[in-house]
C-alpha positions as CSV (number, residue, x, y, z in Angstrom):
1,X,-59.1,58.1,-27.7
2,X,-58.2,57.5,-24.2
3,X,-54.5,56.3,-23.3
4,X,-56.3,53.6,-21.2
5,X,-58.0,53.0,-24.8
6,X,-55.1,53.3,-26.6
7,X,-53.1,51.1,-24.6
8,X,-55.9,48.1,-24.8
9,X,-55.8,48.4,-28.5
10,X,-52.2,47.8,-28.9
11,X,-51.8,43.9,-28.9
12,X,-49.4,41.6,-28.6
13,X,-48.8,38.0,-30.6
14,X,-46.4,35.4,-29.4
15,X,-46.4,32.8,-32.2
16,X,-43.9,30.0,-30.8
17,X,-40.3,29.5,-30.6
18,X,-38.4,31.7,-33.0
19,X,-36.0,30.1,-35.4
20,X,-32.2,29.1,-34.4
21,X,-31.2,31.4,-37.1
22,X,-32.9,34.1,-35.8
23,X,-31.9,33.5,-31.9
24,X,-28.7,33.0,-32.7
25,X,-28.3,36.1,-34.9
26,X,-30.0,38.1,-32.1
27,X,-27.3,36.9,-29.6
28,X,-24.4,38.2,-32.0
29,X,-25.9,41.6,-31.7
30,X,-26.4,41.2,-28.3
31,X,-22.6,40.2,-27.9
32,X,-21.6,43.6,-30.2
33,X,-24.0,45.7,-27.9
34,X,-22.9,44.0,-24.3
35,X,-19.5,45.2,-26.0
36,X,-20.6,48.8,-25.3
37,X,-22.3,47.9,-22.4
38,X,-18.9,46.1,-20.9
39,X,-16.6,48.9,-22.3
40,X,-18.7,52.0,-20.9
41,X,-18.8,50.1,-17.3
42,X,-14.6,49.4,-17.6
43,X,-14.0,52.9,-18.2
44,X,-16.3,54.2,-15.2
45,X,-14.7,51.3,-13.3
46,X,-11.3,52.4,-14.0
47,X,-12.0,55.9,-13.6
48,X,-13.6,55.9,-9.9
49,X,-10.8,53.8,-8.6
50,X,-7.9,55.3,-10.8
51,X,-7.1,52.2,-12.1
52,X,-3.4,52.4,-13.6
53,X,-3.3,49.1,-15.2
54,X,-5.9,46.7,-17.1
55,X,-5.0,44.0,-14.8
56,X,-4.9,45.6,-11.7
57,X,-7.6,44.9,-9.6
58,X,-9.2,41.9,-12.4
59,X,-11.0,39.8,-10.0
60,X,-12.7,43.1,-8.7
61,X,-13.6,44.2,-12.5
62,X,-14.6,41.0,-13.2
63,X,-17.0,40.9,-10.4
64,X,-18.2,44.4,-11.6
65,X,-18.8,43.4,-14.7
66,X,-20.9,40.5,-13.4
67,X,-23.0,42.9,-11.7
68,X,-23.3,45.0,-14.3
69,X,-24.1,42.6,-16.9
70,X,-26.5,41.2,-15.0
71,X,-28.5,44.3,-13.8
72,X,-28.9,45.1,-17.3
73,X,-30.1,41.4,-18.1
74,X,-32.3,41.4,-15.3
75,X,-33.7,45.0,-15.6
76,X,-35.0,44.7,-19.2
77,X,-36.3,40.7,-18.9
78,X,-38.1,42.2,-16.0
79,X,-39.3,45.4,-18.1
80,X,-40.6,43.6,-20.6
81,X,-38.8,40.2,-21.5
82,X,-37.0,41.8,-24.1
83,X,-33.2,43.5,-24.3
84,X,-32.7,45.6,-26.9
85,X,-31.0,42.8,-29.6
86,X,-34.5,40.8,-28.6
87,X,-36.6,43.7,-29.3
88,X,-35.0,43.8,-32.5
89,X,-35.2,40.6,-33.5
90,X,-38.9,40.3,-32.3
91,X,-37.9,37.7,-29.4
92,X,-39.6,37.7,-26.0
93,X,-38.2,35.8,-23.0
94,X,-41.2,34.4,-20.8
95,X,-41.7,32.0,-18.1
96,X,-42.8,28.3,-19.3
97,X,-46.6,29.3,-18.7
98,X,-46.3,32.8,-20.5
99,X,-46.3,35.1,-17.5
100,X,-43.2,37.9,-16.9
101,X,-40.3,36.7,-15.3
102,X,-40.0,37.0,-11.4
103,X,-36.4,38.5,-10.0
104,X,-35.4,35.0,-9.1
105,X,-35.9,33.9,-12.3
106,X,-34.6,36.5,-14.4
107,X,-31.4,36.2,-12.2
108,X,-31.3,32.1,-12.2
109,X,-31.5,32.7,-16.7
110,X,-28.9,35.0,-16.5
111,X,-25.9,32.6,-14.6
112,X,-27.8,29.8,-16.4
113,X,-26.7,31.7,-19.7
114,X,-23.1,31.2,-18.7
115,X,-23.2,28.3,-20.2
116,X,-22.8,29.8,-23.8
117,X,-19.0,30.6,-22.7
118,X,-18.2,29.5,-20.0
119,X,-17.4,26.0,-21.0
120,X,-15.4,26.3,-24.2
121,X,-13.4,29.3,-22.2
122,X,-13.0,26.8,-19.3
123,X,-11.0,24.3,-22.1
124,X,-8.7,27.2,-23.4
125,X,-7.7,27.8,-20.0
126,X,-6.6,24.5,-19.1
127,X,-5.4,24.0,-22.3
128,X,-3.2,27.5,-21.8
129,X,-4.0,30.1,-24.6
130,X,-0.6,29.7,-25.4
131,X,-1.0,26.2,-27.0
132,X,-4.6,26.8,-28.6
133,X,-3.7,30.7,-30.0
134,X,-6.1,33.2,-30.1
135,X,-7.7,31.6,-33.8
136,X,-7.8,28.1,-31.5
137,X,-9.5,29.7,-28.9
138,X,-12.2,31.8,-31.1
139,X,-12.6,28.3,-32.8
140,X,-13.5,26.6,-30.0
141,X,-15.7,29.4,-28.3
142,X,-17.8,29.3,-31.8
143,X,-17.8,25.3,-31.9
144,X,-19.2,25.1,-28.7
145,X,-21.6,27.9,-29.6
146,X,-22.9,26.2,-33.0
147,X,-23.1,23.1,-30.9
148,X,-24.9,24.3,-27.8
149,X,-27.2,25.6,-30.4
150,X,-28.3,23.0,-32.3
151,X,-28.7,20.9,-29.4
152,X,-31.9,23.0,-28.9
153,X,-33.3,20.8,-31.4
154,X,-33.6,17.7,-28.8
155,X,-35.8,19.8,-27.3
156,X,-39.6,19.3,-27.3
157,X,-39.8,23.0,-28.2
158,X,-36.8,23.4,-29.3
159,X,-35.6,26.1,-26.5
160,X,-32.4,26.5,-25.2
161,X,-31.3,23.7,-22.6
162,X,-30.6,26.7,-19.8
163,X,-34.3,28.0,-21.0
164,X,-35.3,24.6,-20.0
165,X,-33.7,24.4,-16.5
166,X,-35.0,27.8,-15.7
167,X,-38.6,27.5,-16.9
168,X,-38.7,30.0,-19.4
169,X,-39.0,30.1,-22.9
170,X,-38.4,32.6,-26.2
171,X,-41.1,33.1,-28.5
172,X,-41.5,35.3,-31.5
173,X,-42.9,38.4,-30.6
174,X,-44.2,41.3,-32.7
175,X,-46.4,43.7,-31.6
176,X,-50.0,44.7,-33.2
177,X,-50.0,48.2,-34.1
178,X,-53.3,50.1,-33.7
179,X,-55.1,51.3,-36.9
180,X,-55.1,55.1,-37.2
């Protein structure tokens, strides 16, 4: 058999939005790979510019990180709508009508997704870290995550709000493996 042949027969099914279970469990292991991901890019960062100190230079490393975080977002939802914790979990990111995600799109999901943190690490800060403690402040962060979460459910299709906003969507994914 061809590889144009073989390639037709290998099918894909999308079969509707997965389960908040199963999207938030896929974001924990994306958070424990991004860990690698963030710690691999620090230690480059720190390397090329001889960084002496973790907080020297932390708006610049932040900014890096930013990049970083979001080349790697943008570069497998472009690829094929899937980061590794989605292809794991059998989740596929899509546009609203089903078609791949454009660059703009991809990159308009990704500061979208900031809302998953960015809030509930906006209240610590004016609250001072101090006052909240570390326990406080992981409180809070997994709150706003539960909450953010099951607010999915007022949606028609139950996708995230920032899915909304952005047009795209998850679906289950699993692909159809040929018969031998």
């Amino acid at each position: 058999m061809s590889t144009t042949a073989q390639t037709a027969t290998v099918a894909t099914s999308g079969s509707g939005t997965p389960s908040l279970r199963r999207r938030l469990a896929c974001l924990l292991y994306e958070s424990i790979l991004l860990f690698a991901v963030v710690a691999i890019a620090g230690l480059v960062f720190a390397l090329v510019f001889q960084q002496r100190h973790a907080l020297q230079w932390r708006g610049t490393v932040m900014a890096f990180l930013f990049v970083v975080l979001g080349l790697y977002f943008i570069w497998c939802w472009r690829r094929g709508g899937q980061t590794l914790a989605m292809q794991t979990w059998y989740i596929r990111l899509e546009t609203s009508t089903g078609a791949p995600l454009s660059n703009a799109r991809a990159f308009a999901r990704y500061v979208c997704g900031y809302v998953w943190v960015l809030p509930p690490l906006a209240l610590v800060a004016i609250n001072g870290l101090n006052e909240v403690g570390v326990g406080g402040a992981t409180a809070i962060l997994l709150a706003w995550v539960v909450g953010y979460g099951l607010a999915s459910r007022a949606h028609p299709q139950r996708q995230f709000w920032h899915d909304a906003l952005c047009g795209t969507r998850q679906v289950s994914f699993r692909p159809v493996r040929p018969k031998d």
